[in-house]
C-alpha positions as CSV (number, residue, x, y, z in Angstrom):
1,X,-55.1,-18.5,3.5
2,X,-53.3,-17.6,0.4
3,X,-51.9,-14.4,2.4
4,X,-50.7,-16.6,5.0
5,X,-49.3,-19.0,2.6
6,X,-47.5,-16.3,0.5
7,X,-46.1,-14.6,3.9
8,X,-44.5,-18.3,4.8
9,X,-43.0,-19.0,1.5
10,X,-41.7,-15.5,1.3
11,X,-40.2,-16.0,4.8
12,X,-38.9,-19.7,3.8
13,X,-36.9,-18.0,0.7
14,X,-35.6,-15.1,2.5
15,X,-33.8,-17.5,5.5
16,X,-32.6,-19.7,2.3
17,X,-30.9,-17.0,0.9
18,X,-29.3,-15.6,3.8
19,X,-27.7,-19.4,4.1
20,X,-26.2,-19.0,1.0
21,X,-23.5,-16.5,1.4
22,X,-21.8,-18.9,4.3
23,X,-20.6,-20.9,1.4
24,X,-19.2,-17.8,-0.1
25,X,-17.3,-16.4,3.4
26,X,-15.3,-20.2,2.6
27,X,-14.4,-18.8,-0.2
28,X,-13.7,-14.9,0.8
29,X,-11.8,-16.5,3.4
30,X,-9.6,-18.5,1.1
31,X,-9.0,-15.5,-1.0
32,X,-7.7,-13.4,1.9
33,X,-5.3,-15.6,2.8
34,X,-4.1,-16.3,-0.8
35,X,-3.3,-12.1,-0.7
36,X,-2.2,-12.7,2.6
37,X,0.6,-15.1,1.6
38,X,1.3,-12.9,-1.5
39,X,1.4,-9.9,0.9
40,X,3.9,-11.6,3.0
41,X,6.2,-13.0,-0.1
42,X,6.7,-9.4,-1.7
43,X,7.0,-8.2,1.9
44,X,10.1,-10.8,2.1
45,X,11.0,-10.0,-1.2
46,X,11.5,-6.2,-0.5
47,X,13.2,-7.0,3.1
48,X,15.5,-9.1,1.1
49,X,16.3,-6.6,-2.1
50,X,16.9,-4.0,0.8
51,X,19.5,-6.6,2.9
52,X,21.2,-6.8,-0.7
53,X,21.2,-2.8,-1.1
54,X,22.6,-2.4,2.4
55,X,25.1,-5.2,1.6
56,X,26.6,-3.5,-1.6
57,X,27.0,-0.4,0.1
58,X,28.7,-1.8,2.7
59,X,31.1,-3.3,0.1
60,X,30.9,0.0,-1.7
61,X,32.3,1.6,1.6
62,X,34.6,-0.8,2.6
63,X,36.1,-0.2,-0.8
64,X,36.8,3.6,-0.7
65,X,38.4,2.7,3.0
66,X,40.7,0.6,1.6
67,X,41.4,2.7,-1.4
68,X,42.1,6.1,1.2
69,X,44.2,3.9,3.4
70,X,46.2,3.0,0.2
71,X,46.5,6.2,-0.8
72,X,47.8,7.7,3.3
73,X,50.4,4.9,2.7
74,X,51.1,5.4,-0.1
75,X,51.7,9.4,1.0
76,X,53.7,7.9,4.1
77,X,55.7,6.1,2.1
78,X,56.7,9.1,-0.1
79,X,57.3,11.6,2.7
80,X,59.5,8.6,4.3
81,X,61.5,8.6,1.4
82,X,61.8,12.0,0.5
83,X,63.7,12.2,4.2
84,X,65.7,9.6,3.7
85,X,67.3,11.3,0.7
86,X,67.6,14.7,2.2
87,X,69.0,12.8,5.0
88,X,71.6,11.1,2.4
89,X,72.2,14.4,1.2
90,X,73.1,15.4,4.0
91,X,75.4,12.8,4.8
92,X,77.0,12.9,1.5
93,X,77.5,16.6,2.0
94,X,79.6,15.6,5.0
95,X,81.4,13.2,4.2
């Protein structure tokens, strides 16, 4: 009778303690989606720090554009003039 009674108390405690770790899943569960919401804020931090790189470059570029299409003008400009005096040279010459 004592085996029997050992065997069922032995039982009892084993299906008690596999009850416990339900409580525990609560709180696995909790702490996955705690990282999960971290995960997701770096992940929005990083897709934002990129948008800002891409954005500066994009300034960067837009700078050396404007600074070569100075600089063509600028280059038309002189060529433009450099005719006009040869061609008031010339004139001059003629006259």
């Amino acid at each position: 009778m004592k085996k029997i009674a050992i065997t069922v108390a032995a039982v009892a405690a084993l299906g008690l303690a596999a009850c416990n770790p339900a409580t525990n899943d609560g709180g696995n569960n909790a702490t996955d989606v705690n990282a999960t919401e971290t995960e997701a804020g770096n992940d929005v931090d990083a897709s934002a720090n990129e948008a800002a790189a891409v954005n500066a470059t994009d300034s960067a570029l837009d700078s050396v554009g404007n600074t070569v299409e100075g600089a063509a003008k600028d280059v038309g400009n002189a060529a433009s003039d450099a005719a006009d005096t040869v061609s008031n040279a010339a004139k001059d010459a003629t006259n």
